[in-house]
C-alpha positions in Angstrom: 129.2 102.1 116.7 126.0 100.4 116.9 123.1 102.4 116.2 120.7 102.3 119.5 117.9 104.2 118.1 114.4 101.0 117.6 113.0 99.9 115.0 110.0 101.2 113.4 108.6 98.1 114.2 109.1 98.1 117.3 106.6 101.0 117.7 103.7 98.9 115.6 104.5 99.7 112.1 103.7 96.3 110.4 105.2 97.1 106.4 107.1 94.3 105.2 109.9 96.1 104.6 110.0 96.7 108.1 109.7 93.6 109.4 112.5 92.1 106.7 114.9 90.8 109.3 118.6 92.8 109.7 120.6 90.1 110.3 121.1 86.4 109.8 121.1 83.7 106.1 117.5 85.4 105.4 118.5 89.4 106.1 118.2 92.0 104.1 119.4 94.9 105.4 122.5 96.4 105.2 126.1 95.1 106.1 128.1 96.3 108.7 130.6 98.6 106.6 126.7 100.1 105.1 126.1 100.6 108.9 129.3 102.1 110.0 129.1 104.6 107.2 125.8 105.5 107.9 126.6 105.9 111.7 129.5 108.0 110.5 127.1 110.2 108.5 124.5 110.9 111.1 127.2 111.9 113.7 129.4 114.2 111.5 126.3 115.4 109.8 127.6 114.1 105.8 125.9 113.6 103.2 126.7 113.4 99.1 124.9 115.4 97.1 122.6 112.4 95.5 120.9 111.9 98.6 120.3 115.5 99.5 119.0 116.2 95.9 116.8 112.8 96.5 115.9 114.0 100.0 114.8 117.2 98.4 112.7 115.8 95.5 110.8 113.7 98.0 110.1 116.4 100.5 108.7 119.1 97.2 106.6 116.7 95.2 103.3 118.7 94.0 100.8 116.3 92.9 98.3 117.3 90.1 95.0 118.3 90.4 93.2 115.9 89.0 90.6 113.0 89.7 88.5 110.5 87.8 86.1 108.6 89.2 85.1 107.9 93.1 88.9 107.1 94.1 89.3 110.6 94.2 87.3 111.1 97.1 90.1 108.9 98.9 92.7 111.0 97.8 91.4 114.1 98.9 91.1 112.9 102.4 94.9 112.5 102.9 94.7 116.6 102.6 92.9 116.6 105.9 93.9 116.6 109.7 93.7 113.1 110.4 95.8 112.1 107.6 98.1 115.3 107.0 100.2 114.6 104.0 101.8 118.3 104.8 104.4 116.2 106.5 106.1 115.3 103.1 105.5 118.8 101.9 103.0 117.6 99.0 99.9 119.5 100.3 99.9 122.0 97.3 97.9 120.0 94.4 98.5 122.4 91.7 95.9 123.1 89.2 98.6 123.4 86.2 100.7 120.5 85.2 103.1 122.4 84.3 103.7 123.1 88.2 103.4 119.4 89.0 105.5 117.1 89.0 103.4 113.9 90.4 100.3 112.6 88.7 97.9 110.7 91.0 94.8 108.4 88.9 92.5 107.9 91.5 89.9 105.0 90.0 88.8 104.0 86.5 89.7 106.0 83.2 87.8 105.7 79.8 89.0 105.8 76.6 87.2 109.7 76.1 89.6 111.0 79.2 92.9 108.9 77.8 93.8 111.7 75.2 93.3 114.5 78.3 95.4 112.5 80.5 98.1 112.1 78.4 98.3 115.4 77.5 98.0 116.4 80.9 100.9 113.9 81.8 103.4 115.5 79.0 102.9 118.7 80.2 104.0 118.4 83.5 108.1 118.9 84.7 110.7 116.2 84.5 111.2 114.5 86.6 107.5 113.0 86.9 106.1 110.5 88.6 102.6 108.5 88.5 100.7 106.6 91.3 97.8 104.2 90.1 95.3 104.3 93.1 93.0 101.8 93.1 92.1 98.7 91.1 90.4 100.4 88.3 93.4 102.7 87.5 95.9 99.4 87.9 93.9 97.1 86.1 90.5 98.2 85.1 89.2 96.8 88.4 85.4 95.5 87.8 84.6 97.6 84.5 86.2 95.1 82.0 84.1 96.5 79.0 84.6 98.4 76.1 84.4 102.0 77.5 87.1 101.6 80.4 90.7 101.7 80.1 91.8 98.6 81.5 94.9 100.3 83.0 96.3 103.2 83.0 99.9 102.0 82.4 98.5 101.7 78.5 98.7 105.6 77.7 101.7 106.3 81.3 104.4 104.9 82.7 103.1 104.3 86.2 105.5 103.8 89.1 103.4 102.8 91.9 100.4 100.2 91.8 98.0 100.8 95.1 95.4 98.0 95.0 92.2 98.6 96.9 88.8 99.7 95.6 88.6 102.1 96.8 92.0 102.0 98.6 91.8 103.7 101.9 93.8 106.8 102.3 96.5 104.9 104.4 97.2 102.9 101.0 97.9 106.2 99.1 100.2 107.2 102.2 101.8 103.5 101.9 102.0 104.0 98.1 103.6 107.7 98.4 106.4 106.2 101.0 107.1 103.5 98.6 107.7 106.3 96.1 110.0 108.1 98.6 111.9 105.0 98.9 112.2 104.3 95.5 113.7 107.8 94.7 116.0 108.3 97.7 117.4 105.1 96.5 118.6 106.3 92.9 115.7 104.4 90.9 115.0 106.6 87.6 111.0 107.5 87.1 109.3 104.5 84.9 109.6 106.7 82.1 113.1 106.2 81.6 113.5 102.5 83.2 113.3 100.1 80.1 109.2 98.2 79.5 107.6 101.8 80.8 104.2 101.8 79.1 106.0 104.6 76.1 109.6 103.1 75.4 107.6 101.6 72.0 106.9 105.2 70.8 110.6 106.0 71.6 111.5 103.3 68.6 108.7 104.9 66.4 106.3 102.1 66.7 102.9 102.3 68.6 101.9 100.8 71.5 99.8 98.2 70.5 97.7 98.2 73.7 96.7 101.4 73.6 93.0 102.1 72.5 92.1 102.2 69.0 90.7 106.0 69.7 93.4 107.0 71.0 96.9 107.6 69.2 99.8 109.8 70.2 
């Protein structure tokens, strides 16, 4: 049964992954046994437990309480009316990391707050997730001298890159659905995906890019 429900772009959303077309030598969406079963699924009401365990974990992230540098300001404006990110349940930024389970950078981190991140980062739950907001927290952005990290994925594994400085809070609402997407489809955390920024430690080396006042 064809599903008659429009697109989301349709209604004005531009993503690329939205636009990707369904059908056709160039599509990317699913085939039509993916499309019957999901059809199937949406009228008897099934589901597997992987997807309403992913479906759960996306809809209870808590992000951390914790900002750096002016990208913060950003990131507290999703909290707001306009933006609302109650809709995916992540509203509550705890104040422990040990009740978080999603780190947010929000701009440029020096080499004096990359012990206190890292620390905060291995004391939050598994599974954890990171979002690099901004240019500065992705890649240094404009401070390329010696008292800037020049990215955060040195000391983390970071799952989600937002570009932007500052990115608008739309891009950390972009970046937080790409997370979404990334967990209802099965990906592990960066963490555990081989090249995260920590898999040399694992081997009992040290990361060679990570400051020289900094060590683990």
């Amino acid at each position: 049964m064809p599903d008659k429900r429009g697109r989301l772009s349709d209604h004005g959303l531009r993503s690329e992954r939205l636009l990707w077309p369904r059908t056709g030598p160039a599509g990317k969406g699913p085939g039509i046994f993916e499309n019957e079963v999901a059809a199937l699924e949406r009228q008897l009401g099934l589901t597997t437990f992987g997807k309403l365990w992913a479906w759960a974990q996306t809809h209870s992230m808590w992000p951390d309480l914790f900002g750096t540098a002016c990208c913060t300001v950003e990131m507290m404006a999703v909290v707001g009316a306009r933006y609302d990110i109650a809709r995916f349940g992540m509203e509550f930024f705890r104040a422990s990391p040990r009740q978080a389970d999603l780190m947010i950078v929000p701009g440029r981190v020096s080499h004096k707050m990359a012990r206190p991140l890292r620390q905060i980062y291995d004391q939050m739950l598994e599974p954890k997730w990171v979002i690099a907001m901004g240019a500065c927290a992705s890649s240094g952005g404009m401070f390329n001298n010696y008292a800037t990290l020049q990215g955060v994925d040195r000391i983390v594994p970071v799952d989600i890159y937002i570009p932007g400085c500052p990115p608008r809070p739309e891009a950390l609402l972009e970046g937080i659905t790409r997370l979404h997407e990334k967990i209802r489809a099965g990906l592990p955390p960066a963490y555990e995906m081989r090249g995260a920024a920590d898999s040399r430690s694992r081997s009992g080396g040290e990361d060679e890019r990570l400051p020289s006042s900094f060590s683990r």
